[in-house]
N, C-alpha and C positions, 0 to 999 in steps of 0.2 A: 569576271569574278563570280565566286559560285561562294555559297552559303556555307554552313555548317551541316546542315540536312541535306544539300547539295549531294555532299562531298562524304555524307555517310551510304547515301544511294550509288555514290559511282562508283568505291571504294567496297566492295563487298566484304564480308567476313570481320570486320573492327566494327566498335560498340562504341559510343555518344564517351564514353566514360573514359577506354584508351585513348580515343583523339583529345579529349580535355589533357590526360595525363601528359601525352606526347606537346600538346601546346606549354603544359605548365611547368615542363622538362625543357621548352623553348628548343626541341628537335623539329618541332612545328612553329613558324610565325607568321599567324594568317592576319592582315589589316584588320583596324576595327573600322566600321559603317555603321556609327551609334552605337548604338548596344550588341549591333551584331557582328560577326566575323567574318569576315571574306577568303578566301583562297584564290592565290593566281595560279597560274598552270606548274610553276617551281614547287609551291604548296602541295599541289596535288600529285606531282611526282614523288615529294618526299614525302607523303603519306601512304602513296602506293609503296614505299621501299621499305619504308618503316612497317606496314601491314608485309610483307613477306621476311622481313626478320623476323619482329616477332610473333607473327601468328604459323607463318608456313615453315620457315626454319626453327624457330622457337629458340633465338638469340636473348640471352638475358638481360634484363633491364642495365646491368651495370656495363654491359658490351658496348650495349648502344652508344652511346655518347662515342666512343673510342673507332666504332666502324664508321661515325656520321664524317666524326672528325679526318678522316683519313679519305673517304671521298668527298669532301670538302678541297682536301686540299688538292687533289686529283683534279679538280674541277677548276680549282685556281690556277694550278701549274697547266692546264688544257687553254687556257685562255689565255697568260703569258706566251705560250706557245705559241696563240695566233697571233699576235700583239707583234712578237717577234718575226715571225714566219711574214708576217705584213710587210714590216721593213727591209727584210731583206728582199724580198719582192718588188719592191719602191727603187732597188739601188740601179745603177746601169751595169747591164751586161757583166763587165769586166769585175767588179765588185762582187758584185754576184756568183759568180766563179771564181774567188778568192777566198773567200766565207765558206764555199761548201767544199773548196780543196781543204780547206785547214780543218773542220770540221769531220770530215773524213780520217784524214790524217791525223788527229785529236782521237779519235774514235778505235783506230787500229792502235796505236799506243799503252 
């Protein structure tokens, strides 16, 4: 876990004030450790994402939410996916070859 001063050091180019904003907008939600804030590595990724919308492409405050939202959901459906991809993996042989004939077959339809 890395700090708030941390995380203004590793993060070049965004200011003490946008990362408050971006917290207080809850597009950022770093733990608290007392008084202080923490970020984990998820944290730090969406603050690197969030510093190149809006600093390097210059995405409007009212976009944000609606881009976070949408790779959010990317991120959910990527993880269903393994969830899934698991199971069929699990099944025997013959199963497993019935799943991806129909899926295929689903797919060309």
């Amino acid at each position: 876990m890395i700090t708030e001063i941390d995380i203004l050091t590793k993060v070049q180019g965004i200011t003490q004030t946008q990362l408050r904003l971006w917290i207080s907008e809850s597009w950022v939600r770093p733990a608290h450790s007392g008084k202080d804030l923490v970020f984990n590595d998820a944290d730090i990724a969406r603050v690197r994402l969030l510093a190149t919308l809006c600093c390097d492409f210059e995405v409007g405050d009212e976009a944000v939410p609606i881009i976070l939202s949408l790779i959010d959901q990317v991120h959910d459906m990527q993880a269903q996916m393994r969830l899934i991809a698991g199971a069929i993996d699990a099944q025997p042989d013959d199963i497993r070859v019935k799943i991806l004939k129909r899926a295929r077959r689903d797919q060309d339809d």
